[in-house]
C-alpha positions in Angstrom: 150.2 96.3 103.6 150.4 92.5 102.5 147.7 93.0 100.3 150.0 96.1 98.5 153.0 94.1 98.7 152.1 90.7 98.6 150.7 89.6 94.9 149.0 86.4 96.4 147.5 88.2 98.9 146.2 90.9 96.5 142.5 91.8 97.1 142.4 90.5 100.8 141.0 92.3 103.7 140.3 91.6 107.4 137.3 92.3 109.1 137.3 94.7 112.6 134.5 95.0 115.2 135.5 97.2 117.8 134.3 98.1 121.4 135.5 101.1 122.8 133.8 101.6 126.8 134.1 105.4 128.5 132.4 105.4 131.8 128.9 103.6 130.8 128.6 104.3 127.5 129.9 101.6 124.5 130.9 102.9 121.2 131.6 100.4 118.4 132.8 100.5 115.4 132.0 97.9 112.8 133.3 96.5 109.3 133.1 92.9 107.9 131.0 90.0 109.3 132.8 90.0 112.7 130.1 90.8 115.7 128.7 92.2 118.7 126.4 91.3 121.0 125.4 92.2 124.4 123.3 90.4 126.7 121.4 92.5 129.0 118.5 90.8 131.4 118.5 87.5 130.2 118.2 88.8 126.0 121.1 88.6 123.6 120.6 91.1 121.0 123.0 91.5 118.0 124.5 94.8 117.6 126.2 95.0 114.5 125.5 93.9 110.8 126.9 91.5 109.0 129.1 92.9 105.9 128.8 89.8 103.6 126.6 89.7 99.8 123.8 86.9 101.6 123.0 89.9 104.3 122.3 92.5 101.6 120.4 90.3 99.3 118.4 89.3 102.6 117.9 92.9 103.5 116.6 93.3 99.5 114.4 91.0 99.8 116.2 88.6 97.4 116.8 85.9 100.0 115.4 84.3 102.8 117.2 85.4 106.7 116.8 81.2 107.0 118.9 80.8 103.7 121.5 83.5 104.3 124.0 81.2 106.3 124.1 78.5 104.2 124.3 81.0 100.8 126.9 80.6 98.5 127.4 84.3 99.2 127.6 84.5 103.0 131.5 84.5 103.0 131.5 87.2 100.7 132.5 90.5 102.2 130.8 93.7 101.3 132.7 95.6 103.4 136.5 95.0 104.2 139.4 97.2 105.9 142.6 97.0 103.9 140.9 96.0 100.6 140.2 99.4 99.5 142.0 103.0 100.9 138.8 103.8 102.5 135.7 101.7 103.8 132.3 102.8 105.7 132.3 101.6 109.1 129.2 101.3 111.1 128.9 103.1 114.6 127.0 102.7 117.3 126.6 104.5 120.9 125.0 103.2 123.3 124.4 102.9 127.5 126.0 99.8 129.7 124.4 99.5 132.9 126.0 96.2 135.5 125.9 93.1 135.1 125.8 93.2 130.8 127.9 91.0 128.9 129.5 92.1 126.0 130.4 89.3 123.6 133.0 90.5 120.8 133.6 87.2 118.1 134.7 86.8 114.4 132.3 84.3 112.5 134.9 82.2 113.1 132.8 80.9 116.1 129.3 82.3 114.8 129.6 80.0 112.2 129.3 76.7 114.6 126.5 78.2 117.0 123.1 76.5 116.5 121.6 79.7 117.6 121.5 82.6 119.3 119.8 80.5 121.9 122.8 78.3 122.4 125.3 81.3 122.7 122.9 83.0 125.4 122.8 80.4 127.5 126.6 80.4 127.5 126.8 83.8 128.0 124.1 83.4 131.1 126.5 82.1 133.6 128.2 83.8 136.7 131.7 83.7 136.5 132.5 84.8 132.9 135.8 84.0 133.4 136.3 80.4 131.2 133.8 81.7 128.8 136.3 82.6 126.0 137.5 79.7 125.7 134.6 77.2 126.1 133.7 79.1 123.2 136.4 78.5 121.0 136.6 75.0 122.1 132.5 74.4 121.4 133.6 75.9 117.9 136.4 73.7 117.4 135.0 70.2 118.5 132.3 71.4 115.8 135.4 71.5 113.0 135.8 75.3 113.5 138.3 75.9 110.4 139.3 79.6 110.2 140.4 81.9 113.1 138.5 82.1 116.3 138.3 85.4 118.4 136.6 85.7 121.2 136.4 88.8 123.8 133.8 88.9 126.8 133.3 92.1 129.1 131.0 92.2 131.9 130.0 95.4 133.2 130.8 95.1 136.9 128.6 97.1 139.8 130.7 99.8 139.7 130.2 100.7 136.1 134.2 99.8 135.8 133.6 97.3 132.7 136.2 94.2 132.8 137.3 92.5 130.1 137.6 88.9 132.0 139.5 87.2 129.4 139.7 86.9 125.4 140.8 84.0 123.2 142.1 83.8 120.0 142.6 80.8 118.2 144.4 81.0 114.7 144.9 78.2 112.1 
């Protein structure tokens, strides 16, 4: 509605990466450069797909995965909600089984991770609890500059998922 109403926010979107848990099964749904992860046994693997120009030019062939990041083009959105009346939006279905960690995060934290070494080891802890915002804090103290969202879920024993706490941070 602020991009309708608004003429200097004309053009302006918002990304959305949703997790949506029914019994032990995880259904996102994904637009923009937002992510999921989920670590499961030790491995962090990357569920969704980054929305932004450097992604498709790497997926082309046009540019290196090690260039993407620092590409003039890797803030530039493909894929936005609220910038057009409709927009395609990944899905995914998939199986939770205890004890994975579900880590849902705008780039304004990817963007000050070394790795997805750095992030696993953070995610590879017991008490999931302070995660969130050790998170947003690592990403600050590295001069995080746009919002940071964090959610974490870890999929309990019982196959009840928890969300154990979610930080936002907006400038």
């Amino acid at each position: 509605d602020m991009a309708c109403n608004d003429p200097d926010c004309r053009g302006m979107g918002t990304t959305l990466t949703m997790l949506l848990v029914v019994n032990n099964k995880g259904i996102m749904a994904h637009v923009g450069d937002s992510r999921l992860y989920i670590l499961r046994n030790g491995e962090l693997h990357l569920l969704s797909n980054d929305h932004t120009l450097a992604n498709e030019l790497v997926h082309l062939g046009s540019l290196e995965p090690s260039q993407a990041e620092h590409s003039r083009f890797a803030g530039v959105l493909t894929r936005s909600v609220g910038h057009q009346e409709s927009v395609q939006v990944d899905t995914l279905l998939f199986d939770l089984f205890p004890d994975d960690t579900c880590l849902l995060c705008s780039d304004g934290l990817t963007n000050y991770l070394d790795d997805s070494d750095e992030l696993r080891e953070l995610l590879c802890v017991e008490d999931t609890a302070g995660v969130p915002e050790r998170l947003v804090n690592l990403a600050t103290s590295r001069g995080g500059s746009d919002n940071i969202t964090v959610v974490v879920l870890r999929v309990q024993e019982t196959d009840e998922p928890v969300v154990v706490n979610a930080v936002n941070r907006k400038l």
